[in-house]
Structure formats: C-alpha cells, structure tokens
VEXPALUM-250643 format. One line per 4 residues: their letters; for each residue x, y, z of C-alpha. Coordinates in steps of 0.5 Angstrom, whole numbers, padded with zeros to 4 digits, m for minus. Example, Ala and Ser with C-alpha at 12.3 -4.5 7.8 and 13.67 -1.06 7.14 Angstrom:
BEGIN
as = 0025/m0009/0016 | 0027/m0002/0014 $
***
This chain:
BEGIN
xxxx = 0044/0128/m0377 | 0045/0127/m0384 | 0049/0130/m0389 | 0044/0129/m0394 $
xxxx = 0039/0135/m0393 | 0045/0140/m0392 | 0047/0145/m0395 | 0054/0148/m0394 $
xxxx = 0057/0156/m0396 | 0064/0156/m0398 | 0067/0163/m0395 | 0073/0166/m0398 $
xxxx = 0075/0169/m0391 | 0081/0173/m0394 | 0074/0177/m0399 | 0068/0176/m0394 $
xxxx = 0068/0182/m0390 | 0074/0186/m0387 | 0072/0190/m0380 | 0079/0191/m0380 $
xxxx = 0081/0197/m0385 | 0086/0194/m0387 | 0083/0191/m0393 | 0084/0184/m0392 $
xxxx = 0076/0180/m0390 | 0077/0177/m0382 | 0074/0172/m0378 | 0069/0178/m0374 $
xxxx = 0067/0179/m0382 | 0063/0173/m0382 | 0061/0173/m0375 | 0057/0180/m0376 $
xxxx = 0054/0177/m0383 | 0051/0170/m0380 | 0044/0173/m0379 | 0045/0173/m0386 $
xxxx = 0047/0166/m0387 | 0042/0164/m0383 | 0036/0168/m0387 | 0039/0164/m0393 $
xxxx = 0038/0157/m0390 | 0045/0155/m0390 | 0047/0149/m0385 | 0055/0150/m0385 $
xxxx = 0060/0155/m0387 | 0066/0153/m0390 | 0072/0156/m0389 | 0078/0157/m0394 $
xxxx = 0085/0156/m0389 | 0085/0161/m0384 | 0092/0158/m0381 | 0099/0161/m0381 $
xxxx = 0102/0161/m0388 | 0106/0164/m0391 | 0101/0165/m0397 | 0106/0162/m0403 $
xxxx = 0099/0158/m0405 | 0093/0162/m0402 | 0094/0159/m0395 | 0094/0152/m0398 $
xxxx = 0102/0152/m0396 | 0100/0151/m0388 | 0106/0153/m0383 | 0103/0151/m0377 $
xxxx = 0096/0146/m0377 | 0093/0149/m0370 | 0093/0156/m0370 | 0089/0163/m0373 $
xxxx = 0093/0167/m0378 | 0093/0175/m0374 | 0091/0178/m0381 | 0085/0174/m0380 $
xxxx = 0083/0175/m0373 | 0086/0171/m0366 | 0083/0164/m0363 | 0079/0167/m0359 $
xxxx = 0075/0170/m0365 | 0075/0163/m0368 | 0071/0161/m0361 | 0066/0166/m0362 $
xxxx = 0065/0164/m0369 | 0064/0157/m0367 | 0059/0160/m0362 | 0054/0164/m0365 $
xxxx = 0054/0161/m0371 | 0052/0154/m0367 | 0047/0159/m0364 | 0044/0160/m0370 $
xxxx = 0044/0154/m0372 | 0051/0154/m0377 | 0057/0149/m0377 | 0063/0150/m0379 $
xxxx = 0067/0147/m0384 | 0076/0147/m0384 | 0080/0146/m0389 | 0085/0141/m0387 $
xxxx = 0091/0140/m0392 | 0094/0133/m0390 | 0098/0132/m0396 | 0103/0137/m0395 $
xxxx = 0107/0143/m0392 | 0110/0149/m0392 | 0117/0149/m0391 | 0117/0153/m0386 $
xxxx = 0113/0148/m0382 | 0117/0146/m0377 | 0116/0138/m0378 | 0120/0140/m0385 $
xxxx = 0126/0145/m0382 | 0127/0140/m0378 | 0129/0135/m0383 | 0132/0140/m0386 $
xxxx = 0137/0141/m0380 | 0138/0133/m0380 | 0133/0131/m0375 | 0132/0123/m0378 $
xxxx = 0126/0123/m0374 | 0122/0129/m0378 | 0126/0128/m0385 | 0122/0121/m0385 $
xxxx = 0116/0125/m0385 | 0117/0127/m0392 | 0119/0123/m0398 | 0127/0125/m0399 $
xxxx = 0131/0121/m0404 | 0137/0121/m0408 | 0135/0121/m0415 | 0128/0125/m0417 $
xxxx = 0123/0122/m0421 | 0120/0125/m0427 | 0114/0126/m0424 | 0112/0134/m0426 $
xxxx = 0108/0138/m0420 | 0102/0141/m0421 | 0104/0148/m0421 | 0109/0146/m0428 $
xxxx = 0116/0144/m0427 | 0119/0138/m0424 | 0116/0136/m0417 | 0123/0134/m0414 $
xxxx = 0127/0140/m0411 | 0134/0140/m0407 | 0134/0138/m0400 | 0138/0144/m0397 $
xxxx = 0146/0142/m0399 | 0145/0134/m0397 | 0145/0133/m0405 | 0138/0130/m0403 $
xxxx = 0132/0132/m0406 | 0125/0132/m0404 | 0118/0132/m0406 | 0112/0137/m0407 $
xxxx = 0107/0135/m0412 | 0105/0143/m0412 | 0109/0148/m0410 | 0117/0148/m0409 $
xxxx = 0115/0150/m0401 | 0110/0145/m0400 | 0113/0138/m0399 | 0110/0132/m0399 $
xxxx = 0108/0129/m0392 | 0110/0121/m0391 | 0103/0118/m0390 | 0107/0111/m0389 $
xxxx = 0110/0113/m0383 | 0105/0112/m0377 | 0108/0117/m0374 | 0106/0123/m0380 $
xxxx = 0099/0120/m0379 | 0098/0120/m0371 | 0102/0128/m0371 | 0095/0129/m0377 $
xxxx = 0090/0126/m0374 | 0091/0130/m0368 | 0091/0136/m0372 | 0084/0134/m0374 $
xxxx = 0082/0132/m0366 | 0084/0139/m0364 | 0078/0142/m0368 | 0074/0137/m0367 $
xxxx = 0074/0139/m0359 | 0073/0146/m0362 | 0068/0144/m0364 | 0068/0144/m0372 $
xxxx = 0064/0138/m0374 | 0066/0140/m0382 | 0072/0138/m0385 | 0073/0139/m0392 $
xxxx = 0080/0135/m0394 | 0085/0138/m0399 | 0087/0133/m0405 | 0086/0127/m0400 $
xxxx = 0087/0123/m0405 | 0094/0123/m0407 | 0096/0121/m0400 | 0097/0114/m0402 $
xxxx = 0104/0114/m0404 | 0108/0107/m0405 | 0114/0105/m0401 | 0118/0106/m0408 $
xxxx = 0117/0112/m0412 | 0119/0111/m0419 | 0119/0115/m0427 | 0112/0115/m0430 $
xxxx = 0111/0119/m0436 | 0104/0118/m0437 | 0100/0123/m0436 | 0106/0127/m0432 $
xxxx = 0106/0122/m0426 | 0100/0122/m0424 | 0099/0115/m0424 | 0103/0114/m0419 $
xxxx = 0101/0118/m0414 | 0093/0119/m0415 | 0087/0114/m0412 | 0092/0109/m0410 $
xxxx = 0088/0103/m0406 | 0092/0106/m0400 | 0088/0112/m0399 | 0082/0109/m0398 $
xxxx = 0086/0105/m0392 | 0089/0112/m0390 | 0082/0115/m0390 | 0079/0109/m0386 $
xxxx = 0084/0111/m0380 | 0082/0117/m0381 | 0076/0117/m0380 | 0076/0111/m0374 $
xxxx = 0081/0116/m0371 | 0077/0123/m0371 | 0071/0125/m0373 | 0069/0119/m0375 $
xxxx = 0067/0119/m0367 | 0062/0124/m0367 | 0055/0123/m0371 | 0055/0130/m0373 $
xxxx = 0061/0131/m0378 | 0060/0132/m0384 | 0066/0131/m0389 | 0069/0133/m0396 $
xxxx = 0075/0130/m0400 | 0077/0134/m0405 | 0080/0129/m0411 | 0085/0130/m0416 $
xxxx = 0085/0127/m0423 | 0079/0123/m0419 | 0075/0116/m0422 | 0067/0115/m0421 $
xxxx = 0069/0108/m0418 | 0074/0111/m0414 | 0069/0116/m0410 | 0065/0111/m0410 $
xxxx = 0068/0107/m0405 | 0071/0113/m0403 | 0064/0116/m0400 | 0060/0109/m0398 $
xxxx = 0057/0109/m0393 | 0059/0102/m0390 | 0066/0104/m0392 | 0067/0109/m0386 $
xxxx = 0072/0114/m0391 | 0068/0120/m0392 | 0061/0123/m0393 | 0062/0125/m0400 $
xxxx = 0067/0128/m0405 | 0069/0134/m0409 | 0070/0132/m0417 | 0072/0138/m0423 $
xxxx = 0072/0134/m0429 | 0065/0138/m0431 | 0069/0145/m0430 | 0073/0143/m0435 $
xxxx = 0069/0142/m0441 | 0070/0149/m0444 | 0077/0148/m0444 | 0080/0147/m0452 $
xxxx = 0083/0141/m0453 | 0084/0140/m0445 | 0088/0146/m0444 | 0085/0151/m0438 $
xxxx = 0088/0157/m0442 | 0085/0158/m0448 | 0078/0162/m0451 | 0073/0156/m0452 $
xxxx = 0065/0156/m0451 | 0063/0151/m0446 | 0061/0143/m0450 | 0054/0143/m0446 $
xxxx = 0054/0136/m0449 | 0060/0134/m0445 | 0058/0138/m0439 | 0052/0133/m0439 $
xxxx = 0054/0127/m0440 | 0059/0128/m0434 | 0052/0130/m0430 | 0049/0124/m0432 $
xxxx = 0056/0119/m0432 | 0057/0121/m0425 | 0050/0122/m0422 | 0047/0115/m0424 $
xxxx = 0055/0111/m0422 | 0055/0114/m0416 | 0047/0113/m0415 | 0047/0106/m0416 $
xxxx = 0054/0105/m0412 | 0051/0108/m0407 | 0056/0112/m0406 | 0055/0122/m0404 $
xxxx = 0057/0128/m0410 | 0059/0134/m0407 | 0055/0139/m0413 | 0058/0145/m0414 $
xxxx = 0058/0150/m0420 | 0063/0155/m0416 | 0069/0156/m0412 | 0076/0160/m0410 $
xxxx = 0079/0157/m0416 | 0075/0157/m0422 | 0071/0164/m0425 | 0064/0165/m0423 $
xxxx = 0059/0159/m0427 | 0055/0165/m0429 | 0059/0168/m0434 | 0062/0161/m0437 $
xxxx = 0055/0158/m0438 | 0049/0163/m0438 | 0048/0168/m0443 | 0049/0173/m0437 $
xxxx = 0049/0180/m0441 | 0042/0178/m0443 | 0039/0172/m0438 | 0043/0173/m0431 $
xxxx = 0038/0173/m0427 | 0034/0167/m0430 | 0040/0164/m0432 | 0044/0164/m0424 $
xxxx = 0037/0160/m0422 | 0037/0155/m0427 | 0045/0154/m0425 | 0042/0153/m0418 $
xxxx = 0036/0148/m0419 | 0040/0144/m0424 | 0044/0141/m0417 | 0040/0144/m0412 $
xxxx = 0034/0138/m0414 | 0040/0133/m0415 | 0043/0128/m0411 | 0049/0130/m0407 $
xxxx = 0050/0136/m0403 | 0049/0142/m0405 | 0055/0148/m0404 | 0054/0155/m0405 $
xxxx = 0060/0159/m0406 | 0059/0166/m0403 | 0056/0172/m0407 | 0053/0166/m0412 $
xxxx = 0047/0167/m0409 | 0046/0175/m0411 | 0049/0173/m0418 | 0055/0176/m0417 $
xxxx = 0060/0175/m0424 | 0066/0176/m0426 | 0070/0183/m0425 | 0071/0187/m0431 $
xxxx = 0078/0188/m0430 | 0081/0193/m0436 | 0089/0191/m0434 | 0094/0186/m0432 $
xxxx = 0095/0190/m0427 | 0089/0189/m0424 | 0090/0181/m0423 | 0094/0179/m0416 $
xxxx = 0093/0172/m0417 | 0100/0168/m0419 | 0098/0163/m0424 | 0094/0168/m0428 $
xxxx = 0101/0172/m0428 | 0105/0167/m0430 | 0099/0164/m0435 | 0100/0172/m0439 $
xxxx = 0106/0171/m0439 | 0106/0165/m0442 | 0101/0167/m0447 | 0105/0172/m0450 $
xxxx = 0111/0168/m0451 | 0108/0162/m0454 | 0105/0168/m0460 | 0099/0171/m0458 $
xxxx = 0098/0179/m0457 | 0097/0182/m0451 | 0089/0183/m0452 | 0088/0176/m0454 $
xxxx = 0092/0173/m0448 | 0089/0179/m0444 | 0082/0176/m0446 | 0084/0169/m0443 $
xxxx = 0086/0172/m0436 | 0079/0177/m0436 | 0075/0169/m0438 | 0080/0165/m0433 $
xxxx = 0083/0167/m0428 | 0082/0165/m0420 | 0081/0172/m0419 | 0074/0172/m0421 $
xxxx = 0072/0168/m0416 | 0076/0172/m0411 | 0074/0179/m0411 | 0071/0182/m0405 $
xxxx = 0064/0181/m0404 | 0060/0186/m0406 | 0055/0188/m0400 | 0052/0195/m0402 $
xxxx = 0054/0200/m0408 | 0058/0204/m0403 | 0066/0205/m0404 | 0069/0198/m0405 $
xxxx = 0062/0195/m0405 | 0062/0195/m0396 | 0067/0190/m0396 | 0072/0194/m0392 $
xxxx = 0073/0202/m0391 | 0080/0201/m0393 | 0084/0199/m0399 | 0081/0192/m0402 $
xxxx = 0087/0187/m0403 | 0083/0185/m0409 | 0079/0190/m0413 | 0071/0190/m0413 $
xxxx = 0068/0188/m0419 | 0061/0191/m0420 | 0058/0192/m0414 | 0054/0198/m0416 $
xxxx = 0049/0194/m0420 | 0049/0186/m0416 | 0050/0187/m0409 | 0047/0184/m0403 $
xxxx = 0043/0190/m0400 | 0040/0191/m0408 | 0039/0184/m0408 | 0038/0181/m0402 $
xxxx = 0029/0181/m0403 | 0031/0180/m0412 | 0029/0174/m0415 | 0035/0169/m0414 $
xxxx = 0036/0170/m0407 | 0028/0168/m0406 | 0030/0162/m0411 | 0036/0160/m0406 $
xxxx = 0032/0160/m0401 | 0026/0156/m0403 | 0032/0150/m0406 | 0035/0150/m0399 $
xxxx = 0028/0149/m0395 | 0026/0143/m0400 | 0032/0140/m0399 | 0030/0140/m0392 $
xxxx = 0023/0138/m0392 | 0023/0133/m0397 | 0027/0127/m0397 | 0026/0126/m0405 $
xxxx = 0030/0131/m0406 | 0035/0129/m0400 | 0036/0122/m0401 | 0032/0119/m0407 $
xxxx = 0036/0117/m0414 | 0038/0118/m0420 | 0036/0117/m0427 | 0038/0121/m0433 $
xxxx = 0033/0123/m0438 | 0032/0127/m0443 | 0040/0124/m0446 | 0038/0127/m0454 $
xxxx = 0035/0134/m0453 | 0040/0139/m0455 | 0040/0144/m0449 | 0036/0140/m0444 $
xxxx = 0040/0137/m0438 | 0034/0134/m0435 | 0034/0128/m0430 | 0029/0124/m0424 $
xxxx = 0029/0123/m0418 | 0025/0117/m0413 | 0024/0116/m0406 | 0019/0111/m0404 $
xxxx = 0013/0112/m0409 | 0014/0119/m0411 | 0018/0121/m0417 | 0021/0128/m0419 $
xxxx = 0022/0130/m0426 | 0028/0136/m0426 | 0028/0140/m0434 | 0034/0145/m0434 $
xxxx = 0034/0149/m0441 | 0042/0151/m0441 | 0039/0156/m0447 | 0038/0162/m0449 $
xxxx = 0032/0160/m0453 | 0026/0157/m0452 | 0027/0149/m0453 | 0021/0144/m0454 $
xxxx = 0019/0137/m0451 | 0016/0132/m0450 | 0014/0131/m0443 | 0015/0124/m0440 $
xxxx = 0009/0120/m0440 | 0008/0118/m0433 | 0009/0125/m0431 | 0003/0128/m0435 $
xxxx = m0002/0132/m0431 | 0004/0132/m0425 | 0005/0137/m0420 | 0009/0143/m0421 $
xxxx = 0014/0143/m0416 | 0019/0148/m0416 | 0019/0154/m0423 | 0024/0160/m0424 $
xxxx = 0018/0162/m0429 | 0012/0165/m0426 | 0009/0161/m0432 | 0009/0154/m0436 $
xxxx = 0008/0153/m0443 | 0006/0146/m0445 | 0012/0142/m0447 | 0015/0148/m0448 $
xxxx = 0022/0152/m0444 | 0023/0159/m0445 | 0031/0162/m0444 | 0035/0158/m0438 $
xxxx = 0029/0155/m0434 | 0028/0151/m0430 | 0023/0146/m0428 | 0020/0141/m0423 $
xxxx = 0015/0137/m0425 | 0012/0132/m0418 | 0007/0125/m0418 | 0006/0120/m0415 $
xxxx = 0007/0113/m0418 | 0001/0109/m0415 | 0004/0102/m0419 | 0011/0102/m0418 $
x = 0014/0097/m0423 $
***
C-alpha cells in the first residue's frame, strides 16, 4: 500500500457531528457519516486527540495515551469506528503527542511525589533557560516546592517528555503498538521534531531558543527507532510529522524513504504569508508572491531529495483558506476549486480539513463573546493594550482566530446547522447557505471527488515530479509534473481577474485534463481557475 495516491480527511471530533445532545461531536458522529466519506473518495481520516485531557490545549494536553475520553464515546465505540470504517475501505489516523504530557499524567505526578525513576522522564534542573514557550512566557515553571523547575515548550501543564531516557522511548513506542494492534494504521506525530533535545540545556537568545531544541540531528535518530519499533512493521501505515519551525533539508531526510523515519511531513510556513511583519495577529492581504515561491522552494527540494510534503491549505489551527486567499464574497465556488487543484495536482498528500470540501467559510461572529478559543482571547486583550480599539482589535480575532476552523460542521440548514440537537460548544457560522445537504451534488463537492479519483488512477499525479513554471506571471501558480513519458501542466489563477499567458510550448495542442471552467479561452484564465493541460513527450530529452 502506497501513501502516495492517498488521501486523507481530518476530523475535528469535538465539531464533526454529536449523537449525544450535549453539544460536543462524538465518536458515533463519524461512524454514522462514513458513507459520507466514502462517497467523497477519501482513503483515511484523521483524528484530532480523542484521549483523556483536561483540555488546557484542545486535547493536546494528553492525561492518559490509552484510552477514549467519555465526552467522545467509549473503546468499545473506537472499535466499531475501526471496523466500519475498514468496511468501507477507510483507515484511521491517531494523533500521537509524544513531546509532551499533561501534568495530570501519571508519569509527571509521580515525579512530582519524588518517584526518581519518573521525575527522569522529564527535563528537571535547577536554573531555567531563557527559552520562551510557545504559548508566551518562559518555558520553565517551578517543580512543586523542590526549587527545582521543569520544562514545557507549550503550555505551563505540559512538561516536556526526556526522549534521552530509554525508558520515556520504550513507555511511547508502547503507546503507539497498543493502536496499532487496534488496528490504526495512521499516525500523525505532533511537533515531532522537537523531541531531539541535548543532554545539557543551555540560554540561547536567538529566535526565543528555538535553535536549541528544534530539528536536532537526534530526532531523526529518534524517529528511526520509532519507526523500526511500531509501525515501522506494518506495510500499510501511513504516518505524518507535524514539524515546528521546520527546514527544507530537514523534512527531507525526514521523509526519505531509504531513512525509515516517516512517510511525509507537515510544514506551515505558506500559512504565514499574510502575516505583517511576521506577526500572526495583524490585518495584511496575503504576499501571492511569497506564497508561491514557498510552493515552489518546497515542492522542487523535497522533489528532487526524494523526499514527501503533506499538502494542506486548512486545519484546527488556522482560519478557512477561502477567506484568507479568495475573493469568496464574489468567487467562493470557483475560488475553493482552485484552492483545491493547486495541491491535489501537486506532489505530496493531499489532506482535506472537514467542510473544506462543501466551501464552508469562517463564522461571521458579531462579539467576543462568541469566541471560546484561548489564544484568541488573550490575543484581544493584548491587542487593546498595545493601543488598538475595540473594532480594530475585534476585526483581527473575526480574520484569525482558530475558531474559525472549529465550528461545527454544517450538515443542513436546520438549528445548529444537524450538528447536534443540543446547545452547540461552539456557534455555527452560515450553515443556512453552505451545507452538506445543499451542496453535496453542487459544484465543489463534484470537483473533490473528481481529484481524489486521479490521484488513484493516475501514477502522474501520485508519483511524478515536480518542476516550477511560470515564476514571472503575476497571479499564476502554475508547475509541472512527470512520470514516465507524460507531462502534466497545472496553471492556478489566484485572481479575481482574468490573467493572460503564454502557453508552454510543448504543451500546445495538449489535452486538457482536468478544468473548474466548463470552457478554455486561448492563452487566457478567467477568475481563480484552474486548469491541467496533459501530453506525452515522445523525445524525452
């Protein structure tokens, strides 16, 4: 079984679809929509963490590895997830947080009652670094009252696991072969590449410490064991690594084949590209021409290394790509098919974040009080202390915040949208207009569909290369792909205008594979489309 002529649906379990009333998504939600999912063509799911937590950080705050949190169902729901989905032909994919735990686990409370053996699981020293956490402040906090302090990276209850110790290493792999004997053949590894820490943590002011700790060479070491230890085994699995602060060369190695490590990996630089000045809360129309060149940085290196991208334009954590780069006021449905051939066509795996393939877009939210996400809280608050008004900081939450992405899936136009007869934990958007049952035979749907099925008939577009083109054009991403003796030309117009072209010339007279436009004008692309031109090059050179 090969990954590359896959394609994966993330789930979001807490919005999928609650069977329950109580207004939180549950495992029996996306049993009873996997039909659904089948139709679409989709070969795995994956689910956000669906642990124990005490949900400091959406789940990613983990109290125990090997079992079902009660607000999303029981094991014995998990199993029958496994099963039908299998039945249908879809796998599944955990979320595995192997860099940290709750503080709440029991591996951290017992270091925290002076078991020595468990307090070696974590990185515990007398003086803090200057590192700072992702979350703001300093990574270190105190060590109960041993005067001792201890590290998180994220948030102040999740310490940092000691991959150093064979035992931490030994205690995860069995976390991950407890699935895997489950049956899960998905794994999709969060900020695996900071797990390489050195023996001696030292201050490092650059960049906030991140040189210390990410992409170490002993990651990859890391991951190899990982690999030859768990899923390594089976043929089937497909995995991910979510990389922080990542490198070209590093995923690479990260994701070559001959390395044993992983199958591909997740890199978010292209998400920052209407970020001003690099800051992630701040009002600024996207660079297309930064956003390109990153496709093409990435997609030639990784190409030619041999190395897998994971190719994904949404997720939990970011607002829908619909209203970050498409005029979706006046092109939603063109401009969402567009967003989706431009990595569909590319090379890597495709992942597609639940409603994306409907068009679904950000809330309209009218308040704060609307929001549940913490960061875009703290974010608002921050905002109106460094000086801005209450409407220009609350127009920055509306285009950023990670509750975008995190409403509840919109099925219908019934109350809250059939997700859940109860209360919904988060407010539905605009399910009135954009749901399944409106949209399921509409126009992006039908264009998912036909992507995912050429990525499974055509090794062209599972497995051929890929060349940059078309670098100059203004509002053109376009690139090319090989495999054997055919050639394919992708053109994407990331414009609400019509942009003109010179076509290639060795794709004059081409066949046209694959069009969001139901016609072609000459050397011509209307607003956002997106076009594959196919030929066969007789006289390779």
């Amino acid at each position: 079984m090969t990954f590359k002529n896959k394609v994966i649906y993330q789930i979001y379990p807490k919005s999928y679809l609650d069977t329950t009333g109580n207004g939180i998504g549950d495992i029996q939600g996306i049993i009873s929509k996997l039909d659904y999912l089948a139709d679409l063509g989709i070969d795995m799911i994956w689910l956000n963490p669906i642990y124990p937590s005490p949900q400091r950080d959406n789940g990613y705050d983990i109290s125990d590895y090997t079992a079902i949190d009660p607000v999303f169902g029981t094991m014995t729901d998990f199993d029958r997830l496994i099963a039908a989905a299998k039945q249908r032909g879809i796998d599944v994919m955990l979320d595995m947080v192997l860099n940290h735990v709750s503080i709440e686990h029991e591996w951290f409370q017992k270091a925290l009652a002076g078991d020595t053996y468990y307090q070696d699981f974590f990185f515990i020293q007398d003086t803090p670094t200057d590192w700072v956490s992702k979350f703001g402040g300093n990574a270190w906090a105190p060590f109960g009252d041993t005067g001792k302090y201890y590290l998180h990276l994220f948030d102040i209850t999740q310490a940092d696991l000691n991959w150093r110790n064979e035992h931490v290493r030994q205690a995860l792999f069995e976390v991950v072969n407890f699935w895997r004997e489950k049956g899960v053949y998905g794994f999709r590894f969060d900020v695996i590449n900071l797990i390489g820490k050195d023996t001696l943590l030292k201050s490092n002011p650059v960049n906030e410490g991140k040189a210390e700790y990410t992409d170490k060479p002993l990651t990859h070491d890391y991951l190899h064991m990982l690999n030859r230890a768990t899923f390594g085994q089976d043929e089937a699995s497909i995995t991910v690594g979510e990389m922080s602060s990542t490198t070209i060369d590093n995923c690479i190695l990260y994701s070559q084949p001959n390395r044993h490590e992983l199958s591909m990996a997740f890199n978010f630089h292209h998400l920052k590209v209407d970020y001003a000045d690099g800051q992630k809360w701040t009002k600024s129309p996207f660079d297309f021409q930064a956003l390109r060149t990153l496709f093409h940085s990435w997609g030639q290196q990784m190409s030619d290394g041999h190395g897998w991208n994971a190719l994904f334009w949404n997720n939990h954590d970011q607002p829908r790509a619909i209203n970050r780069f498409i005029d979706y006021k006046n092109f939603r449905i063109k401009g969402a098919t567009m967003l989706a051939a431009s990595i569909h066509l590319s090379r890597g795996t495709p992942y597609i974040y639940m409603g994306e393939e409907i068009g679904m877009i950000d809330p309209d939210f009218k308040d704060m009080s609307d929001y549940v996400d913490v960061e875009s809280k703290n974010a608002y608050q921050n905002l109106l202390e460094s000086g801005l008004s209450h409407e220009q900081a609350f127009e920055i939450i509306q285009i950023k915040s990670r509750d975008n992405s995190r409403t509840p899936m919109q099925w219908d136009n019934t109350a809250n949208a059939g997700f859940s007869t109860g209360q919904p934990w988060l407010a539905t958007g605009n399910h009135q207009e954009i749901n399944v049952e409106n949209d399921k035979d509409g126009e992006i749907y039908s264009f998912y569909k036909q992507l995912i099925a050429l990525r499974k008939s055509d090794e062209l577009i599972a497995e051929g290369s890929y060349q940059a083109a078309y670098q100059d054009s203004d509002m053109i991403y376009g690139f090319i792909r090989k495999f054997g003796d055919r050639k394919l030309l992708v053109l994407n117009n990331f414009s609400n205008q019509v942009v003109n072209f010179d076509i290639v010339t060795e794709f004059k007279n081409s066949e046209i594979l694959i069009n969001n436009y139901s016609d072609y004008t000459e050397n011509s692309l209307y607003p956002y489309q997106a076009i594959a031109f196919l030929t066969i090059n007789r006289f390779d050179d």
